[in-house]
C-alpha positions in Angstrom: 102.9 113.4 70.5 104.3 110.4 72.1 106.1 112.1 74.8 103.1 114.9 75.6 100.8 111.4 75.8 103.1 109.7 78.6 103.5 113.1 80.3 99.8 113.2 81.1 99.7 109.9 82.5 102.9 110.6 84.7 100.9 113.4 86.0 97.6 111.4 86.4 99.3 109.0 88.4 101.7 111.3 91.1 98.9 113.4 91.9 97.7 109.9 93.8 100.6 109.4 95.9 99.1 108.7 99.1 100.7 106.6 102.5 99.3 102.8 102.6 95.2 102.1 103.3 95.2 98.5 102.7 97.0 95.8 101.3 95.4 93.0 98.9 96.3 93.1 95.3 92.9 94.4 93.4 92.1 93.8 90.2 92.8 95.7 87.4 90.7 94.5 84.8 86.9 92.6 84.4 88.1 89.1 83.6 90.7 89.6 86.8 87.8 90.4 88.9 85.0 87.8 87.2 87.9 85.0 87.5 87.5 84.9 91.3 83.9 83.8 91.1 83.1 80.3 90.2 80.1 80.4 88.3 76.8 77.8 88.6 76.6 78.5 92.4 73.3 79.2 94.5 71.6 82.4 94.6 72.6 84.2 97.5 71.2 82.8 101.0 70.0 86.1 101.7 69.3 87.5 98.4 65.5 88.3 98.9 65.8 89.2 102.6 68.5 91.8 102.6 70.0 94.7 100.2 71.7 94.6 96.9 74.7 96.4 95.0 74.2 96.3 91.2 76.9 97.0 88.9 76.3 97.9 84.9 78.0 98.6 81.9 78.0 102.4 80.7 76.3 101.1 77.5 73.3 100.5 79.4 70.4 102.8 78.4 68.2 104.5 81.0 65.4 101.9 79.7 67.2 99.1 80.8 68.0 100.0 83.9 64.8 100.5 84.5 63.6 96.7 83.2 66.3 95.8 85.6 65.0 97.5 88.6 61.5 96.8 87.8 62.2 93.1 87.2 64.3 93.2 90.6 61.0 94.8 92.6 58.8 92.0 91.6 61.5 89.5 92.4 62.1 90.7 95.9 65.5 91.8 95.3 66.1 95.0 97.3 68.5 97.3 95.1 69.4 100.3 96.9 72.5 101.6 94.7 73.6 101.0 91.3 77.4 101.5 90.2 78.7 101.8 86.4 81.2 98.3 86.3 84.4 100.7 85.8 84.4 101.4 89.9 85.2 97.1 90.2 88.5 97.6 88.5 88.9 101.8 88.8 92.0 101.2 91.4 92.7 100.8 95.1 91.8 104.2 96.9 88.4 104.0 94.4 87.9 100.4 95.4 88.3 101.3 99.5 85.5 104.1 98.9 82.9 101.9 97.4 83.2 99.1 99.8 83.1 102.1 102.6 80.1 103.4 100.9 78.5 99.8 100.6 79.6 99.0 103.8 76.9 102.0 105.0 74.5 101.3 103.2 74.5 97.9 104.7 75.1 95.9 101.8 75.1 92.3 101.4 75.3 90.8 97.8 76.3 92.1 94.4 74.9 91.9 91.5 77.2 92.4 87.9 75.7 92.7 84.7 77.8 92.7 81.2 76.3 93.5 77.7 77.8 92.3 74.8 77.0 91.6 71.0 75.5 88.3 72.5 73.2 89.7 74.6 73.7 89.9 78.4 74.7 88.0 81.5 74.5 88.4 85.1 76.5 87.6 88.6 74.7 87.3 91.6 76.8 86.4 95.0 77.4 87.6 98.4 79.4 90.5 98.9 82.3 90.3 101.7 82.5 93.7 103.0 86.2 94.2 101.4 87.4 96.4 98.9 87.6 93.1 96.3 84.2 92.6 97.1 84.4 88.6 96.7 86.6 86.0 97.5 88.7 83.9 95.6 86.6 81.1 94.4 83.3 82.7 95.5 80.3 81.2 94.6 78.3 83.1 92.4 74.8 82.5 90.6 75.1 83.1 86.7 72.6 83.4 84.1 73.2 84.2 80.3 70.4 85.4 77.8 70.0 86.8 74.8 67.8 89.5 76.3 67.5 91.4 79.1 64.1 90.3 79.6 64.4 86.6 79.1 67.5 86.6 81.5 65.5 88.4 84.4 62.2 86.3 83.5 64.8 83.6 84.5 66.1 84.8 88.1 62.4 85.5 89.0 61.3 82.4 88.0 64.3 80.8 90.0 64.4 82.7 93.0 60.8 82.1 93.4 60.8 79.0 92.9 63.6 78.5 95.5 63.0 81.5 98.3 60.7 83.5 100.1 60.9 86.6 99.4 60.9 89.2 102.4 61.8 92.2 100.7 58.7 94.2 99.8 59.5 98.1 100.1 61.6 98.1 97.1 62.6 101.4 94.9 60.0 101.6 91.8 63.2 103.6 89.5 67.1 102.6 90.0 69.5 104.7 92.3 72.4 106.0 90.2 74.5 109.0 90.3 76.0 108.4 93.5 79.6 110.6 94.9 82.4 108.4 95.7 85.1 110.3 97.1 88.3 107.9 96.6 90.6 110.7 98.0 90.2 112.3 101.1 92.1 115.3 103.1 93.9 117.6 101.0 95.1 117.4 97.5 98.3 119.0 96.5 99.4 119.3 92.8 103.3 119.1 93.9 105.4 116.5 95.1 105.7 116.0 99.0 109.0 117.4 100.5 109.5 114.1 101.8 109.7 112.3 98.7 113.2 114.2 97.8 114.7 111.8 100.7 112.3 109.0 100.8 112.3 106.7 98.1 109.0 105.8 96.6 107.6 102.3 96.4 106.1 101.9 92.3 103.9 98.5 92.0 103.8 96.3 89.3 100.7 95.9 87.8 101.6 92.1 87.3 101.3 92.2 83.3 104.2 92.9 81.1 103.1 94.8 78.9 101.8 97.7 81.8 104.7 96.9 83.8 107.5 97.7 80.2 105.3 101.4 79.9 105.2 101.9 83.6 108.7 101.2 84.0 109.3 104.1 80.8 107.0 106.5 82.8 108.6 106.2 86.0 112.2 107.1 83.9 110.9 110.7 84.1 110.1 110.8 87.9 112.9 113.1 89.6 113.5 111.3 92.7 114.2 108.3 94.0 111.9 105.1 93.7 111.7 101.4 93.2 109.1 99.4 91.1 108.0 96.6 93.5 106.0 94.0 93.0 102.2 93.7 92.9 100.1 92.9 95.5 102.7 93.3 98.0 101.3 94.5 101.6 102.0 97.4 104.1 103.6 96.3 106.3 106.3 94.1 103.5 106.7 97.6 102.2 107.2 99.4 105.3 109.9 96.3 106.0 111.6 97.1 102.6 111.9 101.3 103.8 109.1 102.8 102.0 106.6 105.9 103.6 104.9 106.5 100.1 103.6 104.3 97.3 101.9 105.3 93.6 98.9 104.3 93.4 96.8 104.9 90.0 93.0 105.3 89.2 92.0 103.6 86.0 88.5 104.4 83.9 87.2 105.9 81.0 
């Protein structure tokens, strides 16, 4: 059973081999990608003058997306797209697709809600137009409430208390169920000719115990390859002699 298991995987991941888009290390999991933000910043300058990204948990019920959205229209906070949270930490080739999709749609802050067994809490900052969405150390407004509706109660009373809002033809229902295409041109379910001379470049995740079951995955790979490590950039692999790298997609 073991074996069949890490078979699949193996599978999953060399059907993304792929030549190099970009170069950052991404994250890999939520508290990677919440750690960059430093919470107990300002709303976003332009929060109520300019379009919003939101980003949910699956749990979230039709209902509550709707109180979101509702809550967001009488705030003044235009949001034109909503995203289930797994896209922030799905990979790099599904990270380059959202921010090219958000990038089009003109997008200029974020907003990230979790759900837990203590009720919810949100992230509002400023998106930078990059697959990572924010920078190290971004400021970010937070807000933690027991329920949905006393947390967004809060924001409105906050931003208007604070802003002018400018946004007025706002969406009455949220925008879900949008495409992202993270792979483009063709798709081939064998290994490139190439890769029987060129020897593959394998990143590190950069945690030990993914790097210790990578590292037995990659032991049934037929050709050669080297595990390199994370967040290393295109041009420091091209130095090292590599053409191809792995790259993975990670969600539900």
């Amino acid at each position: 059973m073991d074996n069949k298991f890490k078979s699949v995987k193996l599978i999953t991941l060399i059907l993304l081999f792929g030549t190099f888009t970009a170069a950052a290390q991404l994250p890999i999991y939520e508290d990677e990608f919440l750690s960059r933000l430093s919470e107990n910043g300002p709303l976003p300058e332009k929060l109520l003058s300019s379009r919003t990204a939101v980003f949910y948990p699956y749990t979230f019920t039709q209902k509550e997306l709707e109180s979101v959205q509702k809550s967001f229209q009488r705030t003044g906070i235009d949001a034109v797209v909503y995203f289930e949270n797994d896209l922030v930490c799905a990979g790099r080739d599904p990270s380059v697709a959202v921010a090219s999709y958000l990038n089009k749609r003109e997008i200029i802050n974020l907003a990230y809600f979790q759900k837990g067994p203590s009720g919810y809490r949100i992230y509002l900052a400023p998106y930078n137009q990059k697959a990572n969405l924010v920078e190290q150390n971004q400021p970010a407004w937070t807000h933690q409430g027991s329920a949905l509706d006393v947390l967004l109660q809060h924001l409105y009373r906050t931003a208007a208390s604070t802003m002018t809002k400018e946004n007025f033809l706002i969406n009455d229902v949220p925008e879900t169920g949008f495409d992202i295409n993270a792979i483009y041109g063709r798709r081939n379910e064998f290994f490139a000719i190439d890769l029987k001379v060129d020897e593959l470049a394998v990143p590190k995740f950069g945690r030990e115990d993914m790097d210790r079951e990578l590292e037995e995955i990659m032991k049934m790979y037929p050709f050669k390859y080297r595990l390199t490590e994370p967040g290393l950039s295109e041009s420091e692999l091209r130095k090292q002699g590599f053409l191809f790298v792995l790259r993975f997609s990670r969600a539900r």
